[in-house]
C-alpha positions as CSV (number, residue, x, y, z in Angstrom):
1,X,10.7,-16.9,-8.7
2,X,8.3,-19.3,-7.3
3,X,5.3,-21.2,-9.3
4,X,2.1,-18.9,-8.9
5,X,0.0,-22.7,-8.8
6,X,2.2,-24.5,-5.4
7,X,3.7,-21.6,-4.3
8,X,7.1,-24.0,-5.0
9,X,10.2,-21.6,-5.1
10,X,11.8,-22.2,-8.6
11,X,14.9,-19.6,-8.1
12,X,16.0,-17.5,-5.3
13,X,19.3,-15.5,-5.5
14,X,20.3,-13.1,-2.2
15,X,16.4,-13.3,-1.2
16,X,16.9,-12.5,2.2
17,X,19.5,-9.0,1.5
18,X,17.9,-5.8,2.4
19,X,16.8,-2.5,0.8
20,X,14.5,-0.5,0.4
21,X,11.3,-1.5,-0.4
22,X,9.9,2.2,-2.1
23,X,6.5,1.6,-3.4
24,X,6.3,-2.2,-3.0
25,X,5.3,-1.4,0.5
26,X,1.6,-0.2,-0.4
27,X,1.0,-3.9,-1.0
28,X,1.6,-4.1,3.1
29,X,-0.7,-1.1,3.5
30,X,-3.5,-2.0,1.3
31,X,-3.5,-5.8,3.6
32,X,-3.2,-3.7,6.7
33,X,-5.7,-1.0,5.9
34,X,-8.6,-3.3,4.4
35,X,-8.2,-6.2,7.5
36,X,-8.9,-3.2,9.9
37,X,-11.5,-1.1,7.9
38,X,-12.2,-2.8,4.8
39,X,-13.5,-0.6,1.4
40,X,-16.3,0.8,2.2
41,X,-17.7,4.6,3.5
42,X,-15.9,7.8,2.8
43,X,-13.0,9.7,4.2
44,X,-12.5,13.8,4.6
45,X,-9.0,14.6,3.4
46,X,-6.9,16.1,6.2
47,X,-3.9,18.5,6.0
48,X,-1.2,15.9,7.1
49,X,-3.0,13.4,4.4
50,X,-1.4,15.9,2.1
51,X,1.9,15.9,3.1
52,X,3.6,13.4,0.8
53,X,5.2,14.4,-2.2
54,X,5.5,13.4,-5.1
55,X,1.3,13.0,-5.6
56,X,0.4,12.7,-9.0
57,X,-3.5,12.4,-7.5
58,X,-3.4,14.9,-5.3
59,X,-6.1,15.0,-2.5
60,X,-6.7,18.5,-1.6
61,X,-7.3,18.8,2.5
62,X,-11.1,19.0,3.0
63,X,-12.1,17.5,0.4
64,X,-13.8,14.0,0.6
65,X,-13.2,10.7,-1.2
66,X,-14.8,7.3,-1.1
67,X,-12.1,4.8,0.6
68,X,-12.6,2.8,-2.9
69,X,-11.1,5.3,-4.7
70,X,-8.1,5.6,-1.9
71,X,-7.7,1.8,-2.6
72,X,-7.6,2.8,-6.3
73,X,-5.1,5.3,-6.3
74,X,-3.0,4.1,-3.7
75,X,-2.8,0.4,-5.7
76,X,-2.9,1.4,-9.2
77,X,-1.4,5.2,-9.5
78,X,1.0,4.6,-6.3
79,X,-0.2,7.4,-4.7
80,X,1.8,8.4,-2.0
81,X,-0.8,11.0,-0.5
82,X,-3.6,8.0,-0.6
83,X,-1.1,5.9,1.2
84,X,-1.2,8.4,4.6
85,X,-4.8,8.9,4.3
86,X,-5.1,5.2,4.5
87,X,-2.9,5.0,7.3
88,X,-4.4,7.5,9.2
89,X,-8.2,6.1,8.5
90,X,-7.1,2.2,9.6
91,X,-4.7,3.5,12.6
92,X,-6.1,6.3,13.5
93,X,-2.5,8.3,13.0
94,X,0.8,7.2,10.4
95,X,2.2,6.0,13.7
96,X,0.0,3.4,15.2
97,X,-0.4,2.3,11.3
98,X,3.0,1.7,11.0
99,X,2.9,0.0,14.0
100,X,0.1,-2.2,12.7
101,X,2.2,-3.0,9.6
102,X,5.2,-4.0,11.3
103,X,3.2,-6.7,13.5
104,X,1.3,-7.5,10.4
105,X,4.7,-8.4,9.0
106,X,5.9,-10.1,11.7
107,X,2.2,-12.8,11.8
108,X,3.0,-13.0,8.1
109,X,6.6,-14.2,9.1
110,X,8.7,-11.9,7.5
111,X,12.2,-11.8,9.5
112,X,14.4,-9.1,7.3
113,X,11.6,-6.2,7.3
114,X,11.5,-3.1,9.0
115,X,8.4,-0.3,8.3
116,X,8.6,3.3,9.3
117,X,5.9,5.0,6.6
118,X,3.0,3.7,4.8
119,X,4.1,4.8,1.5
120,X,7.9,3.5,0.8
121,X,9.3,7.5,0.4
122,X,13.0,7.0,1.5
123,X,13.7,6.8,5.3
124,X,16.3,5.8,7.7
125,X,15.7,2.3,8.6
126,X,12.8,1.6,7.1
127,X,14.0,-2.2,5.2
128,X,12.9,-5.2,3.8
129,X,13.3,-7.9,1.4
130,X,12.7,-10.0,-1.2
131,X,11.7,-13.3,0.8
132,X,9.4,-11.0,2.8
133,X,7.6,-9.2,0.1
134,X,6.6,-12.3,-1.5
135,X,4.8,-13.3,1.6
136,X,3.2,-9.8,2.1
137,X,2.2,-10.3,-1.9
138,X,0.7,-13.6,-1.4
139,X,-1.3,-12.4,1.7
140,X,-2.4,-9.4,0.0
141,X,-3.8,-10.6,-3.4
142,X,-5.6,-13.7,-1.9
143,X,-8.4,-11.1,-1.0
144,X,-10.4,-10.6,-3.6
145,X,-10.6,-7.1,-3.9
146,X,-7.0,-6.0,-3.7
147,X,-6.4,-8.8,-6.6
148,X,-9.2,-7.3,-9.0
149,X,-7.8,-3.7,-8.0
150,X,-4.1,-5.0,-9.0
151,X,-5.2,-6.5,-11.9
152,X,-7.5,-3.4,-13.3
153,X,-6.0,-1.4,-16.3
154,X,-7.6,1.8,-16.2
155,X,-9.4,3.5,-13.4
156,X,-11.4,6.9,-13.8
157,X,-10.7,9.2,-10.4
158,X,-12.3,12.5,-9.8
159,X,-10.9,14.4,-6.9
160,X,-11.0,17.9,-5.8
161,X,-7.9,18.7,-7.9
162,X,-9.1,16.9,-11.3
163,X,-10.5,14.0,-13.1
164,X,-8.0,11.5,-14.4
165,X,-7.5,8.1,-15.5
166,X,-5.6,6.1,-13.2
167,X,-3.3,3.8,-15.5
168,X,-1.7,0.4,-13.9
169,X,2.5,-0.2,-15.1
170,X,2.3,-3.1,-13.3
């Protein structure tokens, strides 16, 4: 618990034990993929974009979607299939993006963290902890337009496979 004004920790219990981190780890890939590319310009949909289930979007490969709206779902709807398109649009494959998020992790001085996807789908290994999600939080809302996309309610998305509204349970 720590006091969103100072950044004072107030209560920590076990903040440094393990597990995994499941979909708080698009906060690490939204830092990641907007410091290497930002938001803006477009991005056609390939077939191993597509390959992360479950998708409540879902791209469809071909297809072509602003990298807004990628932010969008991936923030907001938890889009796992958002997440790899993301990845491979900042890295240029999952791989090297993964790579980018673990050194990301390290500069932000997390110590119990270990990344192996872009989207938090359950994997040997892949770790991290409460202590270092609060600095990968921190680094990721102070920019401006990850904040206002973590704090928007509703967001309308039209994709290849439908038109939707995007609702936050955050």
């Amino acid at each position: 618990l720590v006091n969103a004004q100072n950044g004072e920790i107030l209560f920590a219990r076990r903040a440094t034990d393990t597990s995994p981190p499941a979909s708080t780890i698009k906060l690490l890939t939204a830092l990641v993929a907007y410091q290497a590319k930002g938001m803006s310009g477009n991005l056609k949909i390939q077939q191993q974009d597509t390959r992360a289930q479950p998708s409540s979007v879902p791209l469809i490969t071909g297809e072509t979607i602003s990298i807004s709206d990628l932010f969008h779902a991936l923030l907001i709807e938890s889009a796992n299939d958002s997440a790899l398109a993301l990845a491979r649009y900042a890295g240029g494959s999952v791989e090297q993006f993964v790579g980018m998020m673990n050194a990301k992790a390290a500069a932000l001085g997390c110590k119990n963290s270990r990344f192996k996807n872009p989207n938090g789908l359950p994997i040997e290994g892949q770790y991290t902890c409460a202590q270092d999600m609060m600095k990968i939080f921190e680094a990721a809302i102070a920019i401006p337009e990850i904040r206002e996309i973590c704090r928007t309610k509703r967001f309308f998305l039209k994709t290849a496979a439908k038109k939707q509204w995007l609702k936050n349970h955050n």
